[in-house]
N, C-alpha and C positions, 0 to 999 in steps of 0.2 A: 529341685534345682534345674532350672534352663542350662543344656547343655549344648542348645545351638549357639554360633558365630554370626548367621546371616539375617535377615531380616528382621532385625530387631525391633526396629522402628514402623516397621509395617502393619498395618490391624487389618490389611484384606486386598483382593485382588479381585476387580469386577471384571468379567472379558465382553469387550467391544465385541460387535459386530466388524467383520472385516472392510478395509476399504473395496475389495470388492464385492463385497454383501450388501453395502450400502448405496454402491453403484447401479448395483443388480436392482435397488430398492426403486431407487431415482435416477435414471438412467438420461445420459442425453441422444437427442435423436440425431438425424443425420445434418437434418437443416441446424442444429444448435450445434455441433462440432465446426459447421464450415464458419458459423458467426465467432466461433472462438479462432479459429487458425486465423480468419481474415483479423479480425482484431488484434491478434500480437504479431503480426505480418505488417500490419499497418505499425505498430510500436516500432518496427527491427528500419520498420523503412525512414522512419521521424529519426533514428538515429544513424540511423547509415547518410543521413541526410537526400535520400531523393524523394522522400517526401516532406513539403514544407512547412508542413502546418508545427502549431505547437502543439503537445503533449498537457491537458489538464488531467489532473489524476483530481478529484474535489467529491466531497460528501462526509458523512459524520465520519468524528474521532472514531466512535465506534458505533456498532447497531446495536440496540438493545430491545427494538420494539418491530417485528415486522412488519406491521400496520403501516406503521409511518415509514418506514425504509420503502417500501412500495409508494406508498404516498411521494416520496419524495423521487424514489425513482423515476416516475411517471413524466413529473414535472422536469426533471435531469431531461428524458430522453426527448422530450419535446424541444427542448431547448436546445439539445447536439446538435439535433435535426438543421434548425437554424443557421447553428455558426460553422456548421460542417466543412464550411471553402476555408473558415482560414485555425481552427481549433478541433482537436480529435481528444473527445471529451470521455474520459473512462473515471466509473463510480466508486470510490471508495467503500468494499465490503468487511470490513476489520472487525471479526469477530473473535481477537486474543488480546490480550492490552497483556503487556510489561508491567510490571510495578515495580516501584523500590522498594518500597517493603511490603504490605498486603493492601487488598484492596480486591474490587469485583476484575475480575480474570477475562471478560468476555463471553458473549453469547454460548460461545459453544463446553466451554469451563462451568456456565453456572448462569445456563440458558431462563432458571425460574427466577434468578438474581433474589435468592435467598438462603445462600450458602450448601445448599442440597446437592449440588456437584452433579445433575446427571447428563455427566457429558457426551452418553450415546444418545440424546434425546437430542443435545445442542446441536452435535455433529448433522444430525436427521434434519434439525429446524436449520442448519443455517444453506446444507445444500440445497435445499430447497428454496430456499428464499433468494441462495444465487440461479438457480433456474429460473424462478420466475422474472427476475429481473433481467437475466439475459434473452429473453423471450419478449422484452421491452426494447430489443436492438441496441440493449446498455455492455457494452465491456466494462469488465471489474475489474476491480482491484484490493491485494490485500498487504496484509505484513507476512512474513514466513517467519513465525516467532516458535513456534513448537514444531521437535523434527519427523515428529508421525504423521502431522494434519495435511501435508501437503498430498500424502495417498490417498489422502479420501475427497479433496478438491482442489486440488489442482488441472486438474482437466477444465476447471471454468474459469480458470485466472490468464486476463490478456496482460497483466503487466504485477510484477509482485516489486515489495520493498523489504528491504531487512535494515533494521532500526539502530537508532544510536547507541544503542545499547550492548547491543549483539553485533555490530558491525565487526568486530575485534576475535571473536568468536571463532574460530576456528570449526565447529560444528558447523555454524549457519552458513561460513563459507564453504564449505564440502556440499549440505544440501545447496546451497542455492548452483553449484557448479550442474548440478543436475535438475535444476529446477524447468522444465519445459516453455515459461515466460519469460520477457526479458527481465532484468530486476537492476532494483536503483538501490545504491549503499548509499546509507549516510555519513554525515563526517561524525566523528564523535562528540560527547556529550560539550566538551571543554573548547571546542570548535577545532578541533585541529584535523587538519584533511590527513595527514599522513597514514591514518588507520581505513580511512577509504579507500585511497589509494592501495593501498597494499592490499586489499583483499579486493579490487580493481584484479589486479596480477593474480591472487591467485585462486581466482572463481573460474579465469580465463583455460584452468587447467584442468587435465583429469583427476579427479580423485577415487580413491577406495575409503571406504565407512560403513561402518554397522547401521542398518534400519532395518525398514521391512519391506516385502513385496505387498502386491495387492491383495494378496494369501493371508497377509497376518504373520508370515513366517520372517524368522529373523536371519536377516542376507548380508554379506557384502557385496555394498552399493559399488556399481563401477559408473561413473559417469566419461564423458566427454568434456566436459568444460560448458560454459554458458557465453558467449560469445557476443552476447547484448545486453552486458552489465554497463553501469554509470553511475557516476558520482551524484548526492544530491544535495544541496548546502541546505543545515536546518538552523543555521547559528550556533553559538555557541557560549558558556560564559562568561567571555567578553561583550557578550550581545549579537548584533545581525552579522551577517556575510556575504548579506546580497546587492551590498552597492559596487560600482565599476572595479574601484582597487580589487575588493573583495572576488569580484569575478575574472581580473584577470589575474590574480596572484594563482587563483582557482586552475584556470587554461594555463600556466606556467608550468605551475606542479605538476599537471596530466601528462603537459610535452616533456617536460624532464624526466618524465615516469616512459616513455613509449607508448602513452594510452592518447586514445581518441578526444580532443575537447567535446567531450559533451555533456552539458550541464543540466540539472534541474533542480530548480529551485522550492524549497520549502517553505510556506510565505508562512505556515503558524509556529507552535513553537521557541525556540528563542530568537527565532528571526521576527517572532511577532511580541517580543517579551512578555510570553502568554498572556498577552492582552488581545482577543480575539479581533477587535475593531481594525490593530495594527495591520492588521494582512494585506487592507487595503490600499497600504503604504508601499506595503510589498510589491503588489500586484502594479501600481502604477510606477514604481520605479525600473520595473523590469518591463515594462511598456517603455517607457523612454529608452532603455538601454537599445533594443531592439531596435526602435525608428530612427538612432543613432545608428547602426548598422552592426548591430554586437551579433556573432556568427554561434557562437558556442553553446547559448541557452535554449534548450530544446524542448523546455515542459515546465510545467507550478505543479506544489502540490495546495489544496485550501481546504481546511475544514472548515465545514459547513453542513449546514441541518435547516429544516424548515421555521423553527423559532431561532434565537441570538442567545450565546450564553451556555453557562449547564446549569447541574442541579445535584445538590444531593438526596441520596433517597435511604428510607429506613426500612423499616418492617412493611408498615404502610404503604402497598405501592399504588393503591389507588389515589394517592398524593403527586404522583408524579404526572409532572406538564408534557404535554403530546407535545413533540416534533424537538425537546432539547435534548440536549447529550446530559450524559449522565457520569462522563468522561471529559476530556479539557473540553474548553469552548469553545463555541462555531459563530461564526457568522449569518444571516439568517437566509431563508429563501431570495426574497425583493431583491438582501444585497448583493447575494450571489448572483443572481439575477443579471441587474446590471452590471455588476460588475466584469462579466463575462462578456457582455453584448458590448462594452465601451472596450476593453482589453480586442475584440476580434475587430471592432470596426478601424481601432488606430493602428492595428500591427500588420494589415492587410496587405499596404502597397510595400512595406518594409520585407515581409515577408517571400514574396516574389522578387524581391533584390537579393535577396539570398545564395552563395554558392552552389 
């Protein structure tokens, strides 16, 4: 007869390497720390507004294939390069997906995506893969969806998000209070801003919480508060919330709240009624908003990958098409492409009228 209480349900305990073993493994150098402070310096300044440019946060739902996340990165960085006077363009590195009920977890969960779990392999493959891309002159970006993984890469993150999901979350708001980037809430799933907002307020504070050091050891967390949080509209239920009403009901709520207008907008989504193509609807209507003189919207977020679309996949993974997600759908390179170079060219002189 089992006469324990506790871990009933548990059939084993693997131990990680520590965040800072992993660190120790892959380490950044001096020149790669000053690319990251300058990168979320540059974020703190887009929303403090003295710098004018806008905020793209764009690339896959998720990475599931390094090959092409570097492939696609290459092509990204070439591209900042470009529209750098009027767009400050950071890579979507999302290696945790949410699920409602199950499903592949992300790179770092279930890095061989065939349910095998070794996620001290994922953790290994995915910091690495955000080195090499930040060695591309790419700032990234992630979700903070699990509250260990930030000790093992956050040191490479210029801009983090915390999801519709989790916005309400009380955990993710204690980590992101302490999170070293700035980080965007979204509204919740039903589209209602008041659960952003509220954790607006109180990400702004200190908190105390159980996690770990970079030891592995289990601490209370003491932070400061995070001080370059923002709201992000992704739609909701009722559908989008990125036309004018939408964006000023949005600046209403902030000011009635004590918080800062400052917006950014989720062009996929249900602001794209998971229809991937939608974005581009997005994208132009928040161009107009803008050369109309709208003050408050400060960033897009776009998914996008080198092909259009996703994919599902089985056992079989030599069936799966190079550069699509494998996760919601993207947009394709070309469209991103232009879409980016038409968005910088028409918000350009709007932009410089600016506050």
């Amino acid at each position: 007869m089992n006469s324990r209480t506790d871990d009933l349900n548990v059939v084993g305990h693997d131990k990680l390497a520590t965040p800072l073993e992993l660190k120790e493994q892959l380490p950044l150098d001096q020149e790669l720390e000053a690319k990251v402070r300058g990168a979320r310096q540059t974020v703190k300044n887009i929303l403090n507004g003295t710098d004018r440019r806008l905020l793209i946060v764009v690339g896959p739902c998720s990475i599931h294939d390094p090959v092409a996340a570097i492939d696609y990165g290459k092509r990204l960085a070439k591209l900042a390069s470009e529209l750098v006077d009027n767009l400050f363009i950071v890579m979507r590195t999302y290696f945790e997906k949410p699920r409602t009920t199950v499903g592949w977890k992300g790179l770092i969960n279930d890095p061989r995506l065939d349910d095998s779990f070794h996620i001290e392999e994922g953790l290994s493959l995915a910091r690495r893969l955000m080195i090499d891309l930040s060695n591309l002159d790419l700032p990234l970006a992630t979700e903070a969806l699990d509250p260990v993984t930030p000790q093992y890469l956050q040191d490479l993150i210029a801009w983090s998000a915390i999801g519709a999901r989790t916005t309400e979350s009380q955990t993710h708001r204690e980590i992101a209070s302490g999170l070293s980037s700035p980080v965007g809430f979204k509204n919740a799933t039903d589209g209602r801003l008041d659960v952003a907002i509220n954790a607006l307020k109180s990400v702004a504070n200190p908190h105390r919480f159980l996690g770990i050091d970079v030891n592995g050891q289990v601490s209370v967390i003491r932070t400061r508060g995070n001080a370059h949080a923002h709201i992000v509209l992704r739609g909701g239920d009722g559908g989008p919330n990125y036309e004018r009403p939408h964006i000023e009901n949005c600046e209403q709520a902030l000011a009635n709240a004590g918080l800062t207008q400052k917006i950014m907008v989720d062009c996929s989504h249900a602001n794209a009624n998971k229809q991937h193509a939608q974005q581009l609807k997005c994208i132009e209507n928040i161009t107009q908003q803008i050369i109309e003189g709208n003050q408050s919207i400060m960033g897009l977020m776009i998914e996008s990958h080198l092909a259009a679309g996703n994919q599902k996949f089985g056992k079989d993974l030599s069936k799966l098409e190079y550069g699509v997600s494998i996760t919601d759908p993207c947009i394709d390179w070309q469209t991103t492409q232009s879409a980016l170079t038409t968005l910088s060219e028409n918000i350009g002189d709007a932009l410089a009228q600016r506050i």
